[in-house]
C-alpha positions in Angstrom: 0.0 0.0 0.0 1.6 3.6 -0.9 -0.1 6.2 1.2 0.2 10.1 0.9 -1.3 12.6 3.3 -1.9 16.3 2.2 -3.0 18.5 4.3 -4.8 21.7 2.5 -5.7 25.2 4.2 -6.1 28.8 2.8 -5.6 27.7 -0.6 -2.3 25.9 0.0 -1.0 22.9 0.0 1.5 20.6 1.9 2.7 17.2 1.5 3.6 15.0 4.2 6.6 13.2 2.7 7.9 16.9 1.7 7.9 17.7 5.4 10.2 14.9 6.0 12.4 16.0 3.4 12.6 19.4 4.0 13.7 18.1 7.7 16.0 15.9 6.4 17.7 18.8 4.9 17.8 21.0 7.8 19.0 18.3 9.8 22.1 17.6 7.2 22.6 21.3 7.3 23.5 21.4 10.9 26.0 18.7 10.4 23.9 16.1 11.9 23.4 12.6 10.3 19.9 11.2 9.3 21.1 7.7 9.8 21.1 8.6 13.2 17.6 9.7 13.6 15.6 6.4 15.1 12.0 8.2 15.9 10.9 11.1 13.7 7.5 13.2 15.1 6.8 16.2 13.0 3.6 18.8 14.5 2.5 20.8 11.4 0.7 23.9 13.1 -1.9 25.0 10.3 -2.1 28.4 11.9 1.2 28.9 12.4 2.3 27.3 9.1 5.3 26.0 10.6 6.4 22.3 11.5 7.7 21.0 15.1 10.1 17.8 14.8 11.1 15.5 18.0 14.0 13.9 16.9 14.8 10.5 19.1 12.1 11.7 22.0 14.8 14.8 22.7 15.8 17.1 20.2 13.3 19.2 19.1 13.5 22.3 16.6 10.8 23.8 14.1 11.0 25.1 10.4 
């Protein structure tokens, strides 16, 4: 089964899988490596339009 989940609001749209890869990114960018990321949570705030992350059940950040 391939699943997708798109969350639309205000006439935008976001993907789920380009959240992931847009954290994916900002993680490499601070010199951290994805292989070492066990658990991944992302918390997309629709009113905010921002996205939360817990990395590992510690690190957190947003983008």
């Amino acid at each position: 089964m391939k699943e997708e989940l798109f969350i639309q609001f205000n006439g935008k749209e976001i993907v789920a899988s380009d959240l992931v890869k847009q954290f994916k990114e900002i993680w490499k960018d601070k010199s951290m490596k994805v292989k070492d990321v066990k658990s991944l949570k992302l918390y997309y705030n629709v009113n905010e339009e921002k996205c939360y992350y817990v990395v590992n059940d510690k690190e957190t950040g947003s983008f």
